[in-house]
C-alpha positions as a printed Julia matrix, in Angstrom:
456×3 Matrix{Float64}:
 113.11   45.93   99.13
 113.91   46.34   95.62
 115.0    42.99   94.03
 118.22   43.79   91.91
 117.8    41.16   89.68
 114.0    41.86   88.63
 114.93   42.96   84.77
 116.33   39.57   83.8
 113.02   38.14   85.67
 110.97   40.07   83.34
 110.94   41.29   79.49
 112.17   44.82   79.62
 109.51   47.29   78.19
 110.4    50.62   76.52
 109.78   54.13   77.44
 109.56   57.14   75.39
 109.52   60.48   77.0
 109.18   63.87   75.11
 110.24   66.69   77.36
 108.68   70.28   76.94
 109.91   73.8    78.28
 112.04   74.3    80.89
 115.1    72.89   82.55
 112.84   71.83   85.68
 110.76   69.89   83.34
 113.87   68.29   82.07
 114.55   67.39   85.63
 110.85   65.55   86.12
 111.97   63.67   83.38
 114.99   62.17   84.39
 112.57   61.6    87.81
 110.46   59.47   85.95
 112.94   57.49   84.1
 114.21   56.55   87.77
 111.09   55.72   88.98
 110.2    53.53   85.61
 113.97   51.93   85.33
 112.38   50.27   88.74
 109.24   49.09   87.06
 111.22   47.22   84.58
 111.26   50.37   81.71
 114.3    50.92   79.41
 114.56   54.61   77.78
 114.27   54.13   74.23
 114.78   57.44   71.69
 112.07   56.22   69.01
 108.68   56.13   69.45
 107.86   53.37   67.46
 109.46   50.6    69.89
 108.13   52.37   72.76
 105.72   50.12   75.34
 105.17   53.6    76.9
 104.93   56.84   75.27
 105.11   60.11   78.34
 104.6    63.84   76.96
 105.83   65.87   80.07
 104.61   69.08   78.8
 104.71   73.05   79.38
 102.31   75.89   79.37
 104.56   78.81   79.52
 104.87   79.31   75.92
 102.42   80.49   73.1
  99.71   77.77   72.03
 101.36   75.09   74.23
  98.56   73.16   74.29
  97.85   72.88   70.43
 101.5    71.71   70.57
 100.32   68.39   72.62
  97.47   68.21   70.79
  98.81   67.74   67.34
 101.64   65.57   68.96
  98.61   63.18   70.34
  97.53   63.46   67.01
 100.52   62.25   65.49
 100.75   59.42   67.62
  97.42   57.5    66.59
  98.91   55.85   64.25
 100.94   53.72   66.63
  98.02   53.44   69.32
  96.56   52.02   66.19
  99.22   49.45   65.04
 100.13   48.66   69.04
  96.66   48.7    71.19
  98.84   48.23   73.83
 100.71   50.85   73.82
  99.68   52.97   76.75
 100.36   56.86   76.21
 100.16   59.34   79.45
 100.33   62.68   79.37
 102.3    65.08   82.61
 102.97   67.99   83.37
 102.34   71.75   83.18
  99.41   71.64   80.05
  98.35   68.12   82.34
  98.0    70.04   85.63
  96.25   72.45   83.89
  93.99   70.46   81.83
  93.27   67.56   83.43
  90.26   65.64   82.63
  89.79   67.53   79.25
  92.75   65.76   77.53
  91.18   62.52   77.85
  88.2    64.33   76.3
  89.58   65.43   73.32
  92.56   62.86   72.95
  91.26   59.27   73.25
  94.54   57.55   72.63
  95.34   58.85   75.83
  95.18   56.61   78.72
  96.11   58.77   81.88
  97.1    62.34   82.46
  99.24   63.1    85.75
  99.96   66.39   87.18
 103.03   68.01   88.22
 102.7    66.51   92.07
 102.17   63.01   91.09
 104.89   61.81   88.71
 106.36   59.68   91.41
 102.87   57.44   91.48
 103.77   56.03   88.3
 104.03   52.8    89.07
 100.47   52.86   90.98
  99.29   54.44   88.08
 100.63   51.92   85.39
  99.12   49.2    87.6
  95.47   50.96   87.15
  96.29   51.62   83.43
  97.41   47.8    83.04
  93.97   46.82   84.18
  92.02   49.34   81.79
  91.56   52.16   83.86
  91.41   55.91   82.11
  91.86   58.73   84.86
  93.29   62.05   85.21
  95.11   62.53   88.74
  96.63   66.31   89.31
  95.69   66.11   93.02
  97.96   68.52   95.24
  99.54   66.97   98.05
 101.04   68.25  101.55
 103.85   70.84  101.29
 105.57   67.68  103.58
 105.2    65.16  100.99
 105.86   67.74   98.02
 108.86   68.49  100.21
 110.23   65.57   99.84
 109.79   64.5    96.52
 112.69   62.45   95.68
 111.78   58.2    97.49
 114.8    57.02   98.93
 114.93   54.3    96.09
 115.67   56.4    93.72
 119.24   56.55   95.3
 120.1    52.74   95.62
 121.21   52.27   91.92
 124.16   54.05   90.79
 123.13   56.07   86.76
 125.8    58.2    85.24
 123.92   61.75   85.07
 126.53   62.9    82.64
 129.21   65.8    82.98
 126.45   68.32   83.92
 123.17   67.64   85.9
 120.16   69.77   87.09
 119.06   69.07   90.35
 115.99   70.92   91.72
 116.03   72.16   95.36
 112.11   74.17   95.17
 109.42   73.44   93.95
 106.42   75.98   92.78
 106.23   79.54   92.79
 104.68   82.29   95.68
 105.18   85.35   93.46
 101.78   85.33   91.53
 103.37   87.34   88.52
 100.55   88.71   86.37
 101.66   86.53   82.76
 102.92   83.38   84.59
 101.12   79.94   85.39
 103.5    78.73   87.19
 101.89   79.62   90.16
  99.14   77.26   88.99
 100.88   74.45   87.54
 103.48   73.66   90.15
 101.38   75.33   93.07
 102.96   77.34   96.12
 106.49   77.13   96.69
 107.95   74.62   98.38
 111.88   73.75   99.67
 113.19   70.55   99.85
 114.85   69.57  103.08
 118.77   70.29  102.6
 119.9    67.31  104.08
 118.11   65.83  100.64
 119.76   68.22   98.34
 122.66   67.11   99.41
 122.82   63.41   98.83
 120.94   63.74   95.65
 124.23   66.05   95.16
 126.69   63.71   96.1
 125.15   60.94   94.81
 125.63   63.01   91.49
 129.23   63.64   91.6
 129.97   60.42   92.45
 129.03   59.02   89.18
 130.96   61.73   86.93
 129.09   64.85   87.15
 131.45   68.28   87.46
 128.48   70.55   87.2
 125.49   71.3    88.74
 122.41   73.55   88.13
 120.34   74.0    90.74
 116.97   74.4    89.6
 113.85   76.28   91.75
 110.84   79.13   89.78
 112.46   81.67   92.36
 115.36   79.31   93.02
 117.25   81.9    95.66
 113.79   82.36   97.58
 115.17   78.69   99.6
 114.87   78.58  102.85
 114.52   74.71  104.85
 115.47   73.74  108.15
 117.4    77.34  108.92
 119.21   77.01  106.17
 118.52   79.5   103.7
 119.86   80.1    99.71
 123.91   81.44  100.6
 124.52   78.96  102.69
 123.08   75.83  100.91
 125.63   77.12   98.27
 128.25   76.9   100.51
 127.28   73.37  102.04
 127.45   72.42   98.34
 130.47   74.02   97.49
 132.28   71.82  100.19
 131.7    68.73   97.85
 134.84   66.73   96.6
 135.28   67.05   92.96
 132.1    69.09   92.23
 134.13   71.41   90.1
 131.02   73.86   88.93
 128.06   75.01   90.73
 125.43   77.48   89.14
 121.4    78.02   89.56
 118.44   79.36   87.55
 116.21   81.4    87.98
 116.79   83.72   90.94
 113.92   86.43   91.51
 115.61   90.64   91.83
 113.84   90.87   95.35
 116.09   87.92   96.53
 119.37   88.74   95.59
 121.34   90.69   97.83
 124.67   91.8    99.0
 125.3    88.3   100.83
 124.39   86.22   97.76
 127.01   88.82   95.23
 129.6    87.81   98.17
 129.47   83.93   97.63
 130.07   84.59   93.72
 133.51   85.22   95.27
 134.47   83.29   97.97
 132.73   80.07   96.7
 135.3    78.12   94.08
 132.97   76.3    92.52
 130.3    79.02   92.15
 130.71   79.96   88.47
 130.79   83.74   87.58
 127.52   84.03   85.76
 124.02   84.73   86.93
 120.49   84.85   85.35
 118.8    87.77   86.41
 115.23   88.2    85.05
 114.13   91.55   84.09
 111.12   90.87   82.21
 110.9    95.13   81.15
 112.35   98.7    81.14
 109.5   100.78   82.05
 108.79  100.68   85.65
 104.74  101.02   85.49
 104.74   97.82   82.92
 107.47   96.02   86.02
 104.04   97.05   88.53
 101.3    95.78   86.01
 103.6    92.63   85.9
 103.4    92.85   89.51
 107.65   92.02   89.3
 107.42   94.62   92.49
 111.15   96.39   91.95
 112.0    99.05   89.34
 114.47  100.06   87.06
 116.47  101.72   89.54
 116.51   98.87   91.82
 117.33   95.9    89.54
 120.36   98.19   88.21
 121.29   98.49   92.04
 121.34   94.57   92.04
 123.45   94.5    88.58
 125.93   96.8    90.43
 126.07   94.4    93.27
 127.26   91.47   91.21
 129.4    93.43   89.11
 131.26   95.77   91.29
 132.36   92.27   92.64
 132.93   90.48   89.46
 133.49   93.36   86.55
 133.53   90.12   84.28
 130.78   87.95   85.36
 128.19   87.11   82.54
 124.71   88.24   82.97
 121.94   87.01   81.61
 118.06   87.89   81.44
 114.24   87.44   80.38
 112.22   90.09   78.41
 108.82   90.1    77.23
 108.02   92.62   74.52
 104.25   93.45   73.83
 102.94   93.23   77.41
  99.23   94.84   77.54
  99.03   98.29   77.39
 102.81   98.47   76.35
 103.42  102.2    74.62
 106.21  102.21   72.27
 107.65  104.78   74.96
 108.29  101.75   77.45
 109.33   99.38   74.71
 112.2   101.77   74.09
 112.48  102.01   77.98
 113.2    98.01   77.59
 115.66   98.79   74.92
 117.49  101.35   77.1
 117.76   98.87   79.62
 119.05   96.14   77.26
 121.95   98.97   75.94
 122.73   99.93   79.38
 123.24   96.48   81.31
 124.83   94.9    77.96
 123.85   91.48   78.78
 125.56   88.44   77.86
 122.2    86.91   76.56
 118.81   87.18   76.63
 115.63   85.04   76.42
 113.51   87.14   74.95
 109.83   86.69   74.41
 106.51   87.87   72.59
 103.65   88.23   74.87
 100.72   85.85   75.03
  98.07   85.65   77.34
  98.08   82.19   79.75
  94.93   80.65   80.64
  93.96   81.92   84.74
  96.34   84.68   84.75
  95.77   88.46   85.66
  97.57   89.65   82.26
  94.8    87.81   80.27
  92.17   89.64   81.13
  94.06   93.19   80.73
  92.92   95.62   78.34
  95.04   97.11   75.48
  96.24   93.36   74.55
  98.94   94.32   71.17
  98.62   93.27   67.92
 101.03   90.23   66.76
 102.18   92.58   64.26
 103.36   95.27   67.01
 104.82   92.15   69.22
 106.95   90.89   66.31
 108.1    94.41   65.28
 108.88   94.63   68.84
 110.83   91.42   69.34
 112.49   92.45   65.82
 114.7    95.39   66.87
 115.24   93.75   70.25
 116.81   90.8    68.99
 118.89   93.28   66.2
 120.12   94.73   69.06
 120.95   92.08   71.38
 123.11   90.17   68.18
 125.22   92.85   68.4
 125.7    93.6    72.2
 126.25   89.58   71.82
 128.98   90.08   68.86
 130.8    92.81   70.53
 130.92   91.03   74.15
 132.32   87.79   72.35
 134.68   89.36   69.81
 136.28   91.05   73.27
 137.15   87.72   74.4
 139.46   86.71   71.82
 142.4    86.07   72.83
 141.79   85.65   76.31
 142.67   82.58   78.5
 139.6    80.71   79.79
 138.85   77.4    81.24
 136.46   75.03   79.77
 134.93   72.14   81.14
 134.52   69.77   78.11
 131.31   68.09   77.27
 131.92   65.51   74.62
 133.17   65.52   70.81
 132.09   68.03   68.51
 129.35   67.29   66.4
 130.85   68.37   62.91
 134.32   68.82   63.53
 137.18   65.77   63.97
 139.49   66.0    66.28
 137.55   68.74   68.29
 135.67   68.79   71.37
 132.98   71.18   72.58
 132.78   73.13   76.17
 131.68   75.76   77.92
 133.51   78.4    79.56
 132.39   79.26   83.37
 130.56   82.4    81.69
 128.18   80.33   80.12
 129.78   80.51   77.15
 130.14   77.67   73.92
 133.09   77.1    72.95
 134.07   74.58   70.38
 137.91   73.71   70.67
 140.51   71.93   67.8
 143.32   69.87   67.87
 141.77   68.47   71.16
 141.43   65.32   72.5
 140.25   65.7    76.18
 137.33   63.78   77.11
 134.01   64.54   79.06
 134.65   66.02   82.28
 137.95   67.38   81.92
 138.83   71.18   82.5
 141.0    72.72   80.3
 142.58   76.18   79.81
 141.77   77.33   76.13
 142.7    80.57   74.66
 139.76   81.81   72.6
 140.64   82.37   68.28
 137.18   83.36   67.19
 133.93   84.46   67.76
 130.46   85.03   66.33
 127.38   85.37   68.34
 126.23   82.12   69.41
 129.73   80.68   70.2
 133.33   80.79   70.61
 136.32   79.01   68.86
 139.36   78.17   70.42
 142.15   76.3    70.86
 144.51   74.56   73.91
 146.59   76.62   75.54
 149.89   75.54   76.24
 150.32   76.34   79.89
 147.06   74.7    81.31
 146.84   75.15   85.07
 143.68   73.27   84.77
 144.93   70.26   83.0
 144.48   66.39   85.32
């Protein structure tokens, strides 16, 4: 039973966590600052008055692991000043790792895979008494299952206007440049029944969006309940106003899944579809397992539907063997679809993959070159698309003061889209109908329109 009155019991301590990569890591993170809020841990955003320093880390991108190793670098200097400061290290780069960190990095005291954030507090307890130890054991797909303890629901925490919430875990499709498969082992769905508390548990303190968050996040399938109608479970929540997820897999998206993008309210009208390349024999070597012909089949599903809906994507230029044939395959792709926004990507070999150990591995100077004319062309795809919007009436769900700007709040649109709005004075959480004034290619300006149907 969790005493509710331990943190005036006890000096608080301090906890600094640096997040890598990817939203789901982002998620972890928020995990462990529930699990340490009930070992007595405040968050804290400077290192320097930290009791606890975390680096939850990545290995997707290019020379991740340097990255961790010149941040342990930088951080001697407190281990120095503050022997008892105790610095872990999670993870992707910690799953993958391991032992070696504590190897190379001696201020390190433990390193934690991507299964085991939620033994923290054993772990502190062993670090408390001296111990150094890596621990990236895998555990059951049951327990993996369901990784959320029921304490982390007993205290209420504001989330904030928009929230991730992961319902998978891990990845089955084994693509030839991804660790994933690796780092987060096989795929795994959390019981729904789990999903949704964790969801309403959400909305009750303020948040009007969620993300749902999986490596092949429309793969889900628990208790008979597969992806479509989780959304639909979800989408029966009071006063969830915005539902999206990231990142669905081509193979998995189907005619079923286009048809909740329009009967579910709260499912917004924008998807992430990952295409990863235009030439069909680089999609095999990727082993993506559809083609060209086939993802533009699923791109017609969503948008014969939803002519409007944003569309979004991942492309890696420079893949082994890669003739500047297929790269301009890629860029055929990119002019055809006209997508909203990419996340575009230089190749670079991951440690264990198949891709690694291909032949024909490019030149950085061919990969930038590459990238180059890719993101030219993109900026303006990007600049057209947004300029197209002006004057258009769209509703925004407003995320907090602008930065810069007085009197001004920024949004986003349910495309996706930034929007910074003046003369406004709406707070966090509010939806408002905006008509758009401007444009450029990261954002949109705009101002309140008159007639909101979307105002209280």
């Amino acid at each position: 039973m969790i005493n509710e009155n331990s943190e005036s019991a006890e000096t608080v301590k301090k906890v600094y966590i640096k997040t890598y990569g990817c939203q789901m890591n982002e998620y972890d993170t928020d995990k462990m600052l529930e699990v340490l809020r009930h070992e007595n841990y405040s968050q804290t955003d400077c290192q320097d008055d930290a009791d606890l320093i975390i680096l939850n880390t990545c290995s997707i991108r290019e020379k991740a692991e340097n990255k961790v190793y010149s941040e342990l670098g930088r951080l001697r200097h407190l281990k120095s000043a503050n022997p008892d400061l105790k610095i872990g290290v999670g993870g992707c780069v910690a799953q993958q790792e391991g032992k070696s960190i504590l190897n190379r990095a001696k201020n390190v005291d433990f390193v934690f895979g991507t299964d085991n954030l939620f033994e923290l507090p054993e772990m502190l307890k062993m670090v408390g008494k001296g111990q150094k130890f890596s621990r990236t054991e895998r555990h059951s797909r049951q327990k993996v299952r369901n990784f959320i303890p029921d304490y982390t629901f007993r205290q209420a925490q504001n989330f904030g206007v928009k929230a991730h919430l992961a319902i998978t875990k891990g990845c089955n499709n084994h693509c030839s440049f991804c660790v994933v498969p690796f780092t987060r082992g096989v795929e795994v769905s959390r019981e729904p029944e789990h999903i949704i508390v964790e969801a309403k548990r959400l909305v009750s303190t303020g948040t009007k969006e969620i993300c749902l968050l999986g490596q092949n996040v429309n793969s889900y399938k628990a208790n008979g309940t597969d992806f479509v109608e989780l959304l639909r479970r979800l989408d029966k929540l009071e006063n969830l106003k915005r539902l999206r997820f990231i990142s669905p897999h081509p193979k998995d998206f189907h005619a079923e899944l286009a048809d909740a993008f329009v009967t579910l309210p709260s499912l917004c009208e924008q998807m992430h579809l990952p295409l990863q390349s235009g030439s069909d024999r680089i999609l095999r070597r990727m082993r993506r397992w559809y083609s060209m012909e086939t993802f533009y089949e699923k791109v017609d599903l969503l948008r014969d539907r939803l002519p409007d809906a944003t569309l979004s994507t991942d492309l890696i230029v420079g893949f082994p063997g890669e003739t500047e044939e297929e790269f301009e395959m890629t860029m055929e792709a990119v002019k055809n679809v006209r997508f909203d926004l990419i996340y575009s990507f230089k190749y670079s070999p991951r440690p264990g993959t198949r891709a690694a150990e291909y032949p024909e591995q490019l030149s950085e100077k061919v990969k930038a070159e590459r990238l180059k004319v890719l993101l030219e062309t993109q900026e303006k795809i990007i600049r057209e698309k947004n300029e197209a919007l002006v004057g258009t009436i769209q509703e925004v769900l407003i995320e907090g003061n602008h930065q810069r700007k007085e009197n001004s709040v920024t949004g986003r649109t349910r495309g996706n889209h930034s929007v910074s709005i003046k003369n406004c004075g709406e707070k966090a959480g509010e939806l408002l109908a905006v008509r758009i004034t401007g444009a450029n290619p990261s954002s949109l300006a705009a101002e309140p329109f008159a007639a909101s149907p979307f105002s209280g």
